[in-house]
Wavefront OBJ file of the C-alpha trace (Angstrom):
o trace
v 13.290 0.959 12.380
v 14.409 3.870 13.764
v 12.866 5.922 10.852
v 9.699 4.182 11.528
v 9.619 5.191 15.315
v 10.234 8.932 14.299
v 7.093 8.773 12.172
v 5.021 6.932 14.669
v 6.288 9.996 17.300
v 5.191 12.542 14.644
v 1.900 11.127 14.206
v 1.294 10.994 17.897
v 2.585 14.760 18.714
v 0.719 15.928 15.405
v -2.767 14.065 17.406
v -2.033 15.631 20.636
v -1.501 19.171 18.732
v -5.304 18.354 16.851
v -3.873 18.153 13.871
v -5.685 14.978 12.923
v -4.376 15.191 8.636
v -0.882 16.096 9.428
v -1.154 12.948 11.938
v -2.404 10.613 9.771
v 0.033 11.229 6.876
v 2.765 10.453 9.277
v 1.531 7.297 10.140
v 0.969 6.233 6.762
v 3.981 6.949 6.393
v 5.273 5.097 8.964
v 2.929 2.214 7.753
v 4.726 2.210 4.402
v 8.032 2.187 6.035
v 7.144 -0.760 8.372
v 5.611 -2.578 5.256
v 9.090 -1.859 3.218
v 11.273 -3.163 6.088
v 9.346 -6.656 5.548
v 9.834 -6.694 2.512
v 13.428 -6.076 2.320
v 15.200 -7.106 5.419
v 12.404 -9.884 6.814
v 13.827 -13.635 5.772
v 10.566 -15.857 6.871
v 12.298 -18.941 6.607
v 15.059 -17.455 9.237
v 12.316 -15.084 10.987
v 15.209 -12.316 10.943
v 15.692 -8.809 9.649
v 18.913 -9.113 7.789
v 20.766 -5.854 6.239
v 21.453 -5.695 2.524
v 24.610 -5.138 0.233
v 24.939 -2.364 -2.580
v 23.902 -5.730 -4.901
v 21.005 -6.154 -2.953
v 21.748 -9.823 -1.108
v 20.778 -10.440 2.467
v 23.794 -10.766 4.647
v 23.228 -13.373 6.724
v 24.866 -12.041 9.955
v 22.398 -11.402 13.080
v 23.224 -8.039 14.784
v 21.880 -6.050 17.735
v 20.877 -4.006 15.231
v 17.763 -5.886 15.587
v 17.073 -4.495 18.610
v 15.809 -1.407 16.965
v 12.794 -2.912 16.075
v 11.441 -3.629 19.776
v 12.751 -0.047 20.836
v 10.864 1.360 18.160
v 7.556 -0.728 18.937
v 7.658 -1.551 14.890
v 6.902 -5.124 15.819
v 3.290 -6.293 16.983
v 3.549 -8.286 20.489
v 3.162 -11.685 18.776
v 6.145 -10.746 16.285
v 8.320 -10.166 18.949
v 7.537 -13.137 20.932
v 8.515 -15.237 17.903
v 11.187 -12.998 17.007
v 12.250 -13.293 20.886
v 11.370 -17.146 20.809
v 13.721 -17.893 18.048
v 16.678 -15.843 18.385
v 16.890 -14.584 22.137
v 19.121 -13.806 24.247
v 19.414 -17.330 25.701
v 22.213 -18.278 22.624
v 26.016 -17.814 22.829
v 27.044 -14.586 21.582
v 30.248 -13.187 20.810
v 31.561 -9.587 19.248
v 32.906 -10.095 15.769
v 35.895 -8.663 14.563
v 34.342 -4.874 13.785
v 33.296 -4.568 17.501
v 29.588 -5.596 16.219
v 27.800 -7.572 18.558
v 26.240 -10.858 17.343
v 24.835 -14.473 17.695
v 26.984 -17.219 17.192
v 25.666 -19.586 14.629
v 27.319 -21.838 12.065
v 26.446 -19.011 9.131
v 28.624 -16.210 10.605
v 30.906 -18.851 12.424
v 34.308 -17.635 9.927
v 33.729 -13.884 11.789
v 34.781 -15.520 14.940
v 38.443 -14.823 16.104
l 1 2 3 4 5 6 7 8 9 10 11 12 13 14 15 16 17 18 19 20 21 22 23 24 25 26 27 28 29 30 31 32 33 34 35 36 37 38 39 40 41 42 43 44 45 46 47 48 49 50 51 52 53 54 55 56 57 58 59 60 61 62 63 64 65 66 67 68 69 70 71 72 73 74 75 76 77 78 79 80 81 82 83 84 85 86 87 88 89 90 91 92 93 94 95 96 97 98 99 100 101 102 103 104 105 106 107 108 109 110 111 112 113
């Protein structure tokens, strides 16, 4: 996400500057990312961004690290409303073991203490 929002800044400086080309390969760029990041870390049954292990599985734990995507405007408003909807800040939360922070749901339930 946060490679995404780096992008996205390039392409807007890069439009400022008039340099429409150089601005428009960073946002495809940043369109490809955005696309990738679906496609890998979305779960549409869960509506989550999950990371992935060397193998390639989804871990199911849900981290802050999700709040890179809103900081990073990667989401359209309706995705983030849903996103928001489903997994806000309204549940019980705890801090696993690591120090990581996290929702408390019966799939990550052995992390708590």
């Amino acid at each position: 996400a946060v490679f995404y929002g780096g992008l996205s800044a390039l392409g807007d400086m890069a439009e400022k500057l008039g340099r429409h080309e150089e601005a428009a390969m960073h946002r495809k760029k940043a369109a490809f990312v955005r696309k990738r990041l679906f496609e890998v870390c979305f779960d549409e049954k869960d509506y989550f961004f999950y990371d992935r292990n060397k193998k390639g599985e989804m871990l199911p734990y849900r981290t802050i690290a999700v709040t890179a995507l809103f900081c990073e405007h990667l989401l359209t408003q309706a995705e983030a409303d849903m996103l928001y909807d489903r997994h806000g800040i309204r549940q019980p939360c705890y801090f696993m073991p690591q120090g990581v922070f996290t929702y408390k749901t019966e799939k990550n339930k052995k992390a708590e203490l």
